[in-house]
N, C-alpha and C positions, 0 to 999 in steps of 0.2 A: 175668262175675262181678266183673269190676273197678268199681268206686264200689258195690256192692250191700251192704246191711249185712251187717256181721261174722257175727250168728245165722244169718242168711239161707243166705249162702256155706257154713256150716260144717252146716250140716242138710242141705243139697244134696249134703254127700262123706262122707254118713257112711259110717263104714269104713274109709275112708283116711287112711292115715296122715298127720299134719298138723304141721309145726312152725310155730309162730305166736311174729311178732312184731310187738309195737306199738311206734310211732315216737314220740318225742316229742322237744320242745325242746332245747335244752343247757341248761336252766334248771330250779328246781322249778316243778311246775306240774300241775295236776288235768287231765281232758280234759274235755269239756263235749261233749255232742249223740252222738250214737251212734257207735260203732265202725264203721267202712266199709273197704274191701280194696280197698287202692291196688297190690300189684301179687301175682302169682302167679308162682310158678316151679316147677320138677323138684326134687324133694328125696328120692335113693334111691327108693324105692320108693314114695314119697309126693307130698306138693306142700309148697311153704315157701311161707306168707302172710304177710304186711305189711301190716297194720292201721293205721288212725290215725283221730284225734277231727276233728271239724267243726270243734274250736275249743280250746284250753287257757288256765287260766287262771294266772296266775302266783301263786304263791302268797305270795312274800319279794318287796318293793319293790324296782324295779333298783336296782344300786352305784350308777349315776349320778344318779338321781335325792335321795339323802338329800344334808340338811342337809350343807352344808361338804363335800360331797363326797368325805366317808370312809365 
């Protein structure tokens, strides 16, 4: 189930109870290419998944990059 898309994984348990979480940046940022299931675990009675994008894009210029460096 691990790297297999998000849809994928989640149609294969149906019924079971699921807590899902998606990862992302410490920064704003979109995710880009499809949802994929980096890891599984026991959650009660269920499974907890961890999702994340191919790729994210930022959405605010870094701090460091603007003019004068404010």
């Amino acid at each position: 189930m691990l790297l297999a898309p998000l849809a994928e994984a989640l149609s294969s348990l149906e019924g079971v109870p699921i807590v899902l979480d998606v990862m992302s940046p410490p920064f704003l940022c979109a995710g880009c290419g499809p949802l994929k299931v980096v890891r599984v675990s026991p959650c009660g009675d269920g499974l907890a998944i961890v999702a994340a994008y191919r790729d994210y894009e930022r959405l605010l210029p870094r701090a460091d990059a603007r003019v004068g460096g404010r």
